[in-house]
PLY file of the C-alpha trace (Angstrom):
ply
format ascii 1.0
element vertex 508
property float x
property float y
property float z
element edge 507
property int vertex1
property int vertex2
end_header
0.00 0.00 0.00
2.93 2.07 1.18
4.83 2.10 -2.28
0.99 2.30 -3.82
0.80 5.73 -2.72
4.52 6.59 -3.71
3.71 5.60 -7.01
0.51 7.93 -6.95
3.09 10.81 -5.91
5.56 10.34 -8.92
2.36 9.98 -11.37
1.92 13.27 -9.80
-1.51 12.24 -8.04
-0.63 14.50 -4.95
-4.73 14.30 -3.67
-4.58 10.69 -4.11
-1.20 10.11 -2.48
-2.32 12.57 0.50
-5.35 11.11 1.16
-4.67 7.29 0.96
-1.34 7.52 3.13
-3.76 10.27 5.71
-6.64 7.59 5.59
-4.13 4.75 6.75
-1.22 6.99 8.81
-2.49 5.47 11.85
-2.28 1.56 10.31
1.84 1.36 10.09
4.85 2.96 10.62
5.35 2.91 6.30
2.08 5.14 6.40
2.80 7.24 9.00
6.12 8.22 7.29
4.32 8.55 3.73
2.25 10.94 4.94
4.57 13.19 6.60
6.98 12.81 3.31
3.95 13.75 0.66
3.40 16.83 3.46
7.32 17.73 3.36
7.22 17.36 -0.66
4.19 19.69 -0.56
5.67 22.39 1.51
9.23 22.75 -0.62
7.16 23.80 -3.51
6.15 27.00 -2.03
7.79 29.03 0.43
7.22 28.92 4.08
5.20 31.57 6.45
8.63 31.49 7.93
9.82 33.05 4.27
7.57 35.42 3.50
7.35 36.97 6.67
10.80 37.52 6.66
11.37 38.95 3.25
8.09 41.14 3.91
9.91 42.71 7.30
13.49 43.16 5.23
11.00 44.96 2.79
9.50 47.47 5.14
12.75 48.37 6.64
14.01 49.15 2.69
11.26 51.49 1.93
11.31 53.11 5.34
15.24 53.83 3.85
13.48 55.26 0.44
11.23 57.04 2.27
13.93 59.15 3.94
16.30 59.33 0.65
13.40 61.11 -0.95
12.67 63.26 1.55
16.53 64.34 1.62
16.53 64.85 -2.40
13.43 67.23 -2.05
15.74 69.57 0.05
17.99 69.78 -3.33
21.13 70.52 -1.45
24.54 69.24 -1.60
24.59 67.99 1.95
21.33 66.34 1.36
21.83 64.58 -2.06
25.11 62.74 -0.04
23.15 61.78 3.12
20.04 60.61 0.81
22.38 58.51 -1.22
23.88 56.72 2.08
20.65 56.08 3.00
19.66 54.62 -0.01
22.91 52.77 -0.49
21.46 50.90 2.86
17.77 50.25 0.73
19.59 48.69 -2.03
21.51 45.92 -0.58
18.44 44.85 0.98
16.51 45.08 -2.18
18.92 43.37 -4.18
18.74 40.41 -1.57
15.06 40.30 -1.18
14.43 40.30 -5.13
17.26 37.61 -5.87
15.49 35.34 -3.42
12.19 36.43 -4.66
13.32 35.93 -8.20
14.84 32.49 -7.33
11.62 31.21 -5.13
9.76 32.73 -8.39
12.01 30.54 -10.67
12.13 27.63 -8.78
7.65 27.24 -8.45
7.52 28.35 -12.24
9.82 25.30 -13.33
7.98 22.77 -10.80
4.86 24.49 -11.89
5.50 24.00 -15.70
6.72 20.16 -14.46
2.90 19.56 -13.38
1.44 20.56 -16.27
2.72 17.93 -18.40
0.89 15.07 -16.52
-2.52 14.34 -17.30
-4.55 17.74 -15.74
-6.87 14.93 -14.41
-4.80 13.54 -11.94
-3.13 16.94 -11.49
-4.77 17.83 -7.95
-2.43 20.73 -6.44
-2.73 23.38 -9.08
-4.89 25.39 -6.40
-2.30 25.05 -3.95
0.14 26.05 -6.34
-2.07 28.83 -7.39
-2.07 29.93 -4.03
1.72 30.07 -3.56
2.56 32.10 -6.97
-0.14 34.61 -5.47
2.28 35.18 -2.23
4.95 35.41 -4.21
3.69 37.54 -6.93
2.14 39.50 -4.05
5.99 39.73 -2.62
7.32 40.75 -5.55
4.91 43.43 -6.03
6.11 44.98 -2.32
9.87 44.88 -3.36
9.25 46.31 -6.49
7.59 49.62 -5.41
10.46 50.67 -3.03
12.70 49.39 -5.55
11.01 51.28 -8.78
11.15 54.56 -6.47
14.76 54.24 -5.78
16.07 53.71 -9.57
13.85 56.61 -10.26
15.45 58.87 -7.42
18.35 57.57 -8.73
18.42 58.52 -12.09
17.27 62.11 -11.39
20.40 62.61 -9.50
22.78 65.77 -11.34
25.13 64.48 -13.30
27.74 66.37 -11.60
26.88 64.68 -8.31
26.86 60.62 -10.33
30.61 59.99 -9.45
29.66 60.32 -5.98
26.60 58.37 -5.90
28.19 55.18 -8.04
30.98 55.60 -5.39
28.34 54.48 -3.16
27.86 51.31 -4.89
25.00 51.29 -7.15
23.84 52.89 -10.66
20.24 54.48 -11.06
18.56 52.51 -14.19
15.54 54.85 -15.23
13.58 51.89 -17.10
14.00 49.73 -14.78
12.28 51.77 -12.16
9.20 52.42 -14.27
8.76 48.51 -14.80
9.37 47.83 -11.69
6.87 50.29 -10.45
4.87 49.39 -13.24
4.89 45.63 -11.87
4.49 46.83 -8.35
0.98 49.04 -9.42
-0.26 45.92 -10.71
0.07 43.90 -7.68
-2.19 43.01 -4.79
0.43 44.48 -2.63
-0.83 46.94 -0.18
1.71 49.60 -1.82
0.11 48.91 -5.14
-2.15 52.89 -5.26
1.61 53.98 -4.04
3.18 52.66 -6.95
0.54 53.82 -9.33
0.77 57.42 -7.84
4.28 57.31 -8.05
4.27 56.53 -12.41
1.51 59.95 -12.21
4.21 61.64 -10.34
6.77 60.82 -12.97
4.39 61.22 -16.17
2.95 64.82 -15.33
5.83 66.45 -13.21
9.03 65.43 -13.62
9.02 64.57 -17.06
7.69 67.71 -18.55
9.71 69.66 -15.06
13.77 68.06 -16.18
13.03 68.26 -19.85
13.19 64.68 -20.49
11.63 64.31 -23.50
13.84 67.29 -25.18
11.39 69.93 -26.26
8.14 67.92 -26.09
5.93 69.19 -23.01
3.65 66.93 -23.91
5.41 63.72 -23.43
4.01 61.17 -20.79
0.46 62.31 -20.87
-0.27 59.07 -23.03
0.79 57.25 -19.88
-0.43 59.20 -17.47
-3.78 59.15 -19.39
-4.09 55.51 -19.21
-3.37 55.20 -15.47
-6.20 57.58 -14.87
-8.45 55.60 -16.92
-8.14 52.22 -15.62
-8.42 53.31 -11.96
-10.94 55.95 -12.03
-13.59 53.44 -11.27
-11.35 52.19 -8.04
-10.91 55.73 -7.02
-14.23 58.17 -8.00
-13.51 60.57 -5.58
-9.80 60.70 -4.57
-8.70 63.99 -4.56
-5.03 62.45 -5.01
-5.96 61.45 -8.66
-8.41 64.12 -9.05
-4.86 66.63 -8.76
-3.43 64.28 -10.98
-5.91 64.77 -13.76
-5.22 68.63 -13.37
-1.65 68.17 -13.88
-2.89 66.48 -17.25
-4.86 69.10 -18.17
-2.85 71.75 -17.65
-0.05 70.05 -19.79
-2.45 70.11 -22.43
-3.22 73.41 -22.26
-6.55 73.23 -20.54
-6.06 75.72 -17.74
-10.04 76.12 -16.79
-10.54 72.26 -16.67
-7.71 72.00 -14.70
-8.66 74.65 -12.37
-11.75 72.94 -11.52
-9.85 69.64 -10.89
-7.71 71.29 -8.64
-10.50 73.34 -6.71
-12.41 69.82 -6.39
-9.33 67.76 -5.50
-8.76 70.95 -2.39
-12.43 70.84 -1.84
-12.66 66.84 -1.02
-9.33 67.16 0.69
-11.00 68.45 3.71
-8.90 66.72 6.79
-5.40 66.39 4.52
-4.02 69.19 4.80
-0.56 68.84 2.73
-2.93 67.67 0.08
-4.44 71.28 0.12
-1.67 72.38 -0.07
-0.41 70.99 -3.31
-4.12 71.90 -4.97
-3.53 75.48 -4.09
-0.01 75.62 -5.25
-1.60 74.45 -8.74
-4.58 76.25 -8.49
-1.90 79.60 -7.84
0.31 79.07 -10.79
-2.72 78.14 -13.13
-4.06 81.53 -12.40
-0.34 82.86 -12.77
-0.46 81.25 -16.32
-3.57 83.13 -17.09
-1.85 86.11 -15.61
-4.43 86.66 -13.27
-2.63 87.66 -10.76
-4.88 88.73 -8.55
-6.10 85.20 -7.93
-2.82 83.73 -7.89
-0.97 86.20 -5.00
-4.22 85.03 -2.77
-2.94 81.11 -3.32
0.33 81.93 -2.83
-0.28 84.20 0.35
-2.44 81.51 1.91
0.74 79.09 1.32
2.90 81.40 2.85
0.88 81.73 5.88
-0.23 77.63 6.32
2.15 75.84 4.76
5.91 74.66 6.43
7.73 74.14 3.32
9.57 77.09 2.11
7.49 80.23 3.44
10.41 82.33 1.41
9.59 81.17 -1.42
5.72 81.51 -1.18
6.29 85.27 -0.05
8.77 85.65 -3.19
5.61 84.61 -5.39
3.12 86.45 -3.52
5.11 89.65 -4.04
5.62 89.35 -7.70
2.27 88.26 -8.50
0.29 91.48 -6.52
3.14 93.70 -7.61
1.73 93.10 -11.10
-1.37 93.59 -10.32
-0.45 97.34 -9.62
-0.29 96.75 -5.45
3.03 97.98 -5.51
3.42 99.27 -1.24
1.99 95.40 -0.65
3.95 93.92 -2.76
7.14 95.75 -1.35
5.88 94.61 2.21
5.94 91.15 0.49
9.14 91.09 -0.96
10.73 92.32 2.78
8.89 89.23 3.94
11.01 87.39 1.75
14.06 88.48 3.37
12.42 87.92 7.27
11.40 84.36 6.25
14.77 83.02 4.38
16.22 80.50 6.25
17.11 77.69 4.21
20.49 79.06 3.02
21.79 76.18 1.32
18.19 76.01 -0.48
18.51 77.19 -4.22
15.05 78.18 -4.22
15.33 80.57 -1.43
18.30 81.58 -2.15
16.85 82.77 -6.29
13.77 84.41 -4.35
16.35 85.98 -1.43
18.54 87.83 -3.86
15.60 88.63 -6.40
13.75 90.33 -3.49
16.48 92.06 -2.53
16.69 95.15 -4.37
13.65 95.86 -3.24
14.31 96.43 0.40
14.90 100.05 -0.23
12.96 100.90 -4.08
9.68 100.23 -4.72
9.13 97.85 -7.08
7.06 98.38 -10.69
4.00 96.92 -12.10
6.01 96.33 -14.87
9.63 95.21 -12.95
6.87 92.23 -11.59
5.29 91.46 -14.58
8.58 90.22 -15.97
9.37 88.68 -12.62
6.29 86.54 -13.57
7.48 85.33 -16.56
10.64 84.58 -15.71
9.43 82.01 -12.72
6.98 80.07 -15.09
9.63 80.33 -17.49
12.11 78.87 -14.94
9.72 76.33 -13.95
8.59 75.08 -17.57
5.23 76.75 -17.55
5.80 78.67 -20.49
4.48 75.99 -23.04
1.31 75.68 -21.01
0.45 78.91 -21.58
-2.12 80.12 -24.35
-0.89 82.03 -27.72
-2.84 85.33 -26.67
-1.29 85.11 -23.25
1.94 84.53 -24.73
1.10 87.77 -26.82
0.84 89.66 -23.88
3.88 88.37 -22.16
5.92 89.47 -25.54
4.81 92.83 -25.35
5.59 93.30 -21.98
8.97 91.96 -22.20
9.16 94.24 -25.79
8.42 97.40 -23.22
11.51 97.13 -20.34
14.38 98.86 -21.58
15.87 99.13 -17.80
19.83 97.67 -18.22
19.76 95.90 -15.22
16.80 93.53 -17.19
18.27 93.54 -20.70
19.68 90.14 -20.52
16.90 88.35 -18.87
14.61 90.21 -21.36
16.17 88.79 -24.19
16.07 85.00 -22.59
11.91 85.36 -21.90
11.52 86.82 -25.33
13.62 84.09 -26.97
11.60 81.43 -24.85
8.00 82.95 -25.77
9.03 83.14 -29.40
9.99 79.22 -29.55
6.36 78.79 -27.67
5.05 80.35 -30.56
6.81 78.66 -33.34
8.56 81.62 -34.04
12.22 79.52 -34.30
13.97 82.23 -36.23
13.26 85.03 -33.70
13.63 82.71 -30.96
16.74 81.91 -32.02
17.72 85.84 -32.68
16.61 86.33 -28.75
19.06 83.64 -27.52
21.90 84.52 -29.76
21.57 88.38 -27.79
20.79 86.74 -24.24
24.50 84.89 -24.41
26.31 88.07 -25.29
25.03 89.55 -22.09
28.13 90.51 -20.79
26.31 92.28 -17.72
24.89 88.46 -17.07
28.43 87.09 -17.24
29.61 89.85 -14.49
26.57 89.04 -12.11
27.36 85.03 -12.15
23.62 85.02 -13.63
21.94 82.05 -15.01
21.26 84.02 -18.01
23.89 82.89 -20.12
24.46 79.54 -19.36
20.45 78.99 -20.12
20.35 80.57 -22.92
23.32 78.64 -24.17
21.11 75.94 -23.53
18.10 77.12 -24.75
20.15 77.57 -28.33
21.66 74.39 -28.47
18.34 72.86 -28.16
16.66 74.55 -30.75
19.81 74.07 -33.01
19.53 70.01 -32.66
16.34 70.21 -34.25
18.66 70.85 -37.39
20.26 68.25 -38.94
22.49 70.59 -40.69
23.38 72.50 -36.69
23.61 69.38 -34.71
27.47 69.76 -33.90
26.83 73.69 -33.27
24.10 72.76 -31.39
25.81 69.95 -29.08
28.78 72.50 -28.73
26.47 74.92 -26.66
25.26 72.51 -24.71
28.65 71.75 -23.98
29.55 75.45 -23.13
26.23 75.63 -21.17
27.48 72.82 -19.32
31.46 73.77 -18.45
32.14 77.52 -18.66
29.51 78.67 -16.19
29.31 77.56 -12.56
27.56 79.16 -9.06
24.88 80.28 -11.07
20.46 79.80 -10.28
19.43 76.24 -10.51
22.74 75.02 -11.74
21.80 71.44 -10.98
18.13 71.77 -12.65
20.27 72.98 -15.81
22.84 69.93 -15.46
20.44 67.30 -15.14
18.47 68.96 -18.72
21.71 69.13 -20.52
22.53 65.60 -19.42
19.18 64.51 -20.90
19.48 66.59 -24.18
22.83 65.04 -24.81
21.76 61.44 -23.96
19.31 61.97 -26.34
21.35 63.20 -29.33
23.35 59.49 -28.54
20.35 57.65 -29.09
19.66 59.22 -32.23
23.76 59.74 -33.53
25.56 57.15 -32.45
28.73 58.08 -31.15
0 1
1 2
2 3
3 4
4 5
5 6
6 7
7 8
8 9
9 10
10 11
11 12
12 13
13 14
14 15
15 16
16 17
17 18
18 19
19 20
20 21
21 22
22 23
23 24
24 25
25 26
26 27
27 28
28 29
29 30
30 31
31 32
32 33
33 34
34 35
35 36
36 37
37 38
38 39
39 40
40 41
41 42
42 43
43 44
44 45
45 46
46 47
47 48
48 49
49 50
50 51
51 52
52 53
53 54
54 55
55 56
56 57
57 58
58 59
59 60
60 61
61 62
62 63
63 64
64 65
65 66
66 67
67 68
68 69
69 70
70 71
71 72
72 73
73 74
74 75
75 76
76 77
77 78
78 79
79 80
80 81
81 82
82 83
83 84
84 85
85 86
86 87
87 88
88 89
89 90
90 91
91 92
92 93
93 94
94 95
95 96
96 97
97 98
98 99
99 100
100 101
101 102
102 103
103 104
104 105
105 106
106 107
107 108
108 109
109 110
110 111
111 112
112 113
113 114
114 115
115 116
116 117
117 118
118 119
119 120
120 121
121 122
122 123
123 124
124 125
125 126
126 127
127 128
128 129
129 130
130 131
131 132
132 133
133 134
134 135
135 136
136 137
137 138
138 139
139 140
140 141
141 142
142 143
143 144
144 145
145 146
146 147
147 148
148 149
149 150
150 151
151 152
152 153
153 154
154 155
155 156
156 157
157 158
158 159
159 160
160 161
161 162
162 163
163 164
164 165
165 166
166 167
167 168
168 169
169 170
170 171
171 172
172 173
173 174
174 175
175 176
176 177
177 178
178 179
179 180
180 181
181 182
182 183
183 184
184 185
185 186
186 187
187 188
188 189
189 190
190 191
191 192
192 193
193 194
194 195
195 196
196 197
197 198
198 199
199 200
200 201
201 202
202 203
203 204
204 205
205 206
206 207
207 208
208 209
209 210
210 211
211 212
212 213
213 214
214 215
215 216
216 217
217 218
218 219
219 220
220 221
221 222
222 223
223 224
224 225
225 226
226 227
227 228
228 229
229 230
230 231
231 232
232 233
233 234
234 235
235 236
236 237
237 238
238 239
239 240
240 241
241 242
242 243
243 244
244 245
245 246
246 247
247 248
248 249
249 250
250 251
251 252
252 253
253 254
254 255
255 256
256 257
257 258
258 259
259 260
260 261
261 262
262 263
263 264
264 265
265 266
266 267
267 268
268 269
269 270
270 271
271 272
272 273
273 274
274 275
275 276
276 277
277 278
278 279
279 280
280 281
281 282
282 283
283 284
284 285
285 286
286 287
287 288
288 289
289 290
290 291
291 292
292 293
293 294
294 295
295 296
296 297
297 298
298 299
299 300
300 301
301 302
302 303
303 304
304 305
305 306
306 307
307 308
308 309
309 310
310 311
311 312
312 313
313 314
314 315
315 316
316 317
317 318
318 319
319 320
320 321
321 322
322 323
323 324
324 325
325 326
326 327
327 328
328 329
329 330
330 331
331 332
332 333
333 334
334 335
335 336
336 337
337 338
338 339
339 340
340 341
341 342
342 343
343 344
344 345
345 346
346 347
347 348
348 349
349 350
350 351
351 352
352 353
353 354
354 355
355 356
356 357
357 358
358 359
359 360
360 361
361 362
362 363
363 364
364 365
365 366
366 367
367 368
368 369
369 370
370 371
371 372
372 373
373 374
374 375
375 376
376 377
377 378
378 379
379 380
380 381
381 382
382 383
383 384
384 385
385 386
386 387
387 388
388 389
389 390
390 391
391 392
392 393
393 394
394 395
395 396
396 397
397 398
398 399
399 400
400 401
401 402
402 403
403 404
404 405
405 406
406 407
407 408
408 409
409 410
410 411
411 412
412 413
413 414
414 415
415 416
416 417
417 418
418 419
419 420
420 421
421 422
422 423
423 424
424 425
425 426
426 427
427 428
428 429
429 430
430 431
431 432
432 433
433 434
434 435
435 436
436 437
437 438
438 439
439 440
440 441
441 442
442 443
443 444
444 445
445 446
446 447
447 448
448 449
449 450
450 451
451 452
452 453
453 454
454 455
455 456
456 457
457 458
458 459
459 460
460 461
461 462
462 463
463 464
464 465
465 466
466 467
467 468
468 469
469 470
470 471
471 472
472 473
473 474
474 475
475 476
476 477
477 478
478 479
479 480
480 481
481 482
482 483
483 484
484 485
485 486
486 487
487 488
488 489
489 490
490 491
491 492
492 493
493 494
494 495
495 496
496 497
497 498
498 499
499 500
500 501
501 502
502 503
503 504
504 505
505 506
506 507
C-alpha cells in the first residue's frame, strides 16, 4: 500500500497520495512516514510563512530607507543629495537580496509548476495550492518592487555632476528599470500597489515635462499618465489624489479652466489632509499665474505662505511678484521684505533665487512692470511657459518688448527668446538667444542668463540636422564655462538629458 501511494506521488496524483497515506497513517509505521513525506514534498514547492514573513519585514525596513532618501533629495542641497544617497545605499543591498530570493523562489515554483502541467490535468490535484503560492509570491514581488522602482527613479534624477559620488556608493540608477518595476508593483495586490501607481503619475505629469526629459516635447508622458487615470478611475471616484493628478494632465495640455476645476475639487474633497491642500492650491496659484491673473494667484500663494511649512520664502517671493503686477506695488514691497524675514534655508537654491531677487527691493519700490517680468521669468524657470495660451503669450511678448531698464536687458532677451519658440517663431527665438549669451552684464553678475540661454540655443539648433554639432557644442559650453549660477543642478540634469538623447539618435 505504502509504495501504492509513492507511485501515486511520482504519477503526480498528490490528492490521491495525500489522502490514501492520511486515511491509513495510523495503520503502520510505512504510512505514517508517507504521509509526513507527501506533506514535506508539498511544503518545498512553495515558500514557508517562515519566508515570507521575513522577506516582507526586510521589505518594510528598505522602503522606510526610500522614504527618507526622498525626503533628503526634495531639500535639493549638496549635503542632502550625499546623506540621501547613504541612506539609499542601505535600501539597495536589501533590495537586491530580497528580489534575488524572490526571483529564485519565483524561478524555482515556475519550473515545478511547468513540471505539473505535463501530466494528465486529471490527476493533477495541487494546481490550487500552487495557485495559491505564486499569489504570495507575486504579491511579494509586487512589495519589493515599489520601493525598488522609487529608488532607480530617485536615482536617475540625480545631477550628473553629483553621479561619481553616488556610483561611489555602490549602485547605478537605471531609469527603465524603475518604471517597470513600479509598473509591476501598481499591478500587484500588494498593499503599496495605489503607491506605486501614484508614483508613475508623479513621474508622467511632473518630472518629465519639469527636467526636460523628453527634449522639447511638453507633452510627453500624458499618453501614460492618461491611461493610469483611466483604468483606476472606477477604483478611485472621488480621490482627490488622482483628481490633482488629472489637473496636472490638463494643464499640460493646455486646458487651464478644466484643470482649475480639478484642482479646486481635488482641495475641496481634501477636507482633513491638509498637505494635500496644499499641493491643490499651489496648482490652483500658478494656473491663475499662467492666465496672468494675478490677482487670484498672489491670494494662493499668500495663503501658502501663511499655512504651509515648506519654504514660506519662497511663497512670499511669489506672492510679491504676482500682486506687484497687479499694480499693489506698497503690498507687494511689504511682500518682498517678507522674503528676506522668512529666508532660512540658506543652502536652499530656491530661497536663495527668491532671497537675492527680493532684494533690491528692500529700499525701491518695485514696478508693475519690474513684476510682470518677474512673472514670466518664474513660469519660465519652472517650464510653464508651453502651457500657456498664444494670446497670453502675446501679452507676455509685449511686456517683455516694453523694459528697456539695463539691469533687465539680458533676462529680457532670454523670456523673449523662450516665448518666441512657444510660438513657433524659431527664427526670432533663435535671434533672442543669440543676444541673451552676449550679455556681458549676465556674465559679471554670475547670472543664469547665459548659461540657459546657451542651452536654450543648443536645443533649438539640434532640431537641425544641418546644426547638430553647433548645437551639441552649446550645450557643452552651457554645461562647463559657467558655474555658481540659479538652478545650476536643474540645468545639469536637462543638458545631461538633451545630450543622452542626441546618442540615441547619432551614435557616437
Amino acid at each position: 500500500m505504502a509504495l501504492a501511494g509513492i507511485n501515486m506521488l511520482l504519477n503526480n496524483g498528490f490528492r490521491e497520495s495525500d489522502q490514501l497515506f492520511k486515511k491509513y497513517r495510523n495503520n503502520s509505521p510505512l504510512m505514517s512516514f508517507g504521509a509526513s513525506f507527501v506533506s514535506f514534498l508539498v511544503d518545498m514547492q512553495r515558500p514557508t510563512a517562515l519566508d515570507v514573513d521575513r522577506l516582507q519585514r526586510q521589505i518594510i525596513i528598505a522602503d522606510c530607507q526610500v522614504y527618507l532618501a526622498v525626503l533628503s533629495f526634495v531639500k535639493q542641497e549638496l549635503s542632502a543629495y550625499i546623506k540621501g544617497g547613504w541612506i539609499l545605499r542601505k535600501a539597495w543591498k536589501i533590495y537586491n537580496k530580497c528580489y534575488s530570493e524572490i526571483d529564485a523562489l519565483q524561478l524555482m515554483h515556475k519550473k515545478r509548476s511547468q513540471e505539473s502541467l505535463t501530466s494528465d490535468r486529471a490527476n493533477d490535484n495541487h494546481i490550487p495550492a500552487m495557485s495559491l503560492h505564486q499569489e504570495s509570491l507575486s504579491r511579494l514581488k509586487g512589495a519589493v518592487s515599489f520601493g525598488y522602482g522609487l529608488f532607480h527613479l530617485c536615482i536617475s534624477m540625480v545631477p550628473p555632476n553629483l553621479l561619481k559620488i553616488i556610483n561611489l556608493l555602490g549602485f547605478p540608477g537605471d531609469r527603465l528599470q524603475g518604471l517597470s518595476s513600479l509598473m509591476y508593483a501598481s499591478e500587484s495586490k500588494d498593499m503599496k500597489a495605489p503607491l506605486a501607481t501614484l508614483a508613475l503619475l508623479w513621474y508622467h505629469t511632473v518630472v518629465r515635462p519639469f527636467f526636460a526629459l523628453d527634449g522639447m516635447d511638453a507633452q510627453a508622458g500624458l499618453r501614460e499618465a492618461k491611461e493610469i487615470l483611466r483604468t483606476k478611475e472606477s477604483i478611485y471616484p472621488d480621490s482627490s489624489l488622482f483628481l490633482f493628478f488629472k489637473g496636472r494632465i490638463q494643464r499640460l495640455e493646455c486646458k487651464i479652466n478644466s484643470a482649475l476645476t480639478s484642482f479646486q475639487t481635488a482641495l475641496e474633497l481634501a477636507v482633513d489632509q491638509r498637505e494635500i491642500q496644499h499641493v491643490c492650491l499651489y496648482e490652483i496659484g500658478w494656473c491663475t499665474m499662467i492666465e496672468m491673473n494675478f490677482k487670484d494667484a498672489y491670494k494662493s500663494f499668500a495663503r501658502l505662505k501663511n499655512e504651509s511649512r515648506w519654504s514660506q520664502c519662497y511663497y512670499a517671493y511669489l506672492t510679491a511678484v504676482c500682486q506687484g503686477a497687479t499694480g499693489e506695488i506698497d503690498k507687494s514691497q511689504e511682500a518682498f521684505i517678507e522674503v528676506q524675514q522668512l529666508f532660512r534655508r540658506k543652502n536652499n537654491q530656491i530661497e536663495q533665487f527668491s532671497f537675492r531677487r527680493a532684494e533690491r527691493f528692500q529700499k525701491e519700490k518695485p514696478t508693475k512692470d519690474l513684476c510682470v517680468l518677474a512673472v514670466v521669468e518664474v513660469l519660465y524657470l519652472w517650464k510653464a511657459l508651453a502651457n500657456c495660451s498664444p494670446s497670453n503669450l502675446q501679452r507676455m511678448n509685449q511686456a517683455c518688448q516694453e523694459m528697456s531698464e539695463p539691469l533687465t536687458i539680458g533676462l529680457k532677451h532670454l523670456l523673449l527668446g523662450a516665448i518666441h519658440k512657444c510660438l513657433g517663431n524659431t527664427d526670432g527665438a533663435v535671434e533672442f538667444f543669440q543676444l541673451a549669451i552676449k550679455d556681458e552684464l549676465s556674465r559679471q553678475a554670475n547670472s543664469y542668463i547665459q548659461p540657459y540661454a546657451c542651452y536654450e540655443l543648443g536645443c533649438l539648433l539640434l532640431e537641425n540636422p544641418e546644426m547638430l554639432d553647433k548645437g551639441k557644442a552649446l550645450l557643452y559650453q552651457a554645461k562647463e564655462e559657467f558655474a555658481g549660477y540659479d538652478f545650476e543642478n536643474r540645468l545639469h540634469v536637462r543638458i545631461h538629458t538633451a545630450l543622452a538623447s542626441l546618442k540615441e539618435v547619432v551614435p557616437q
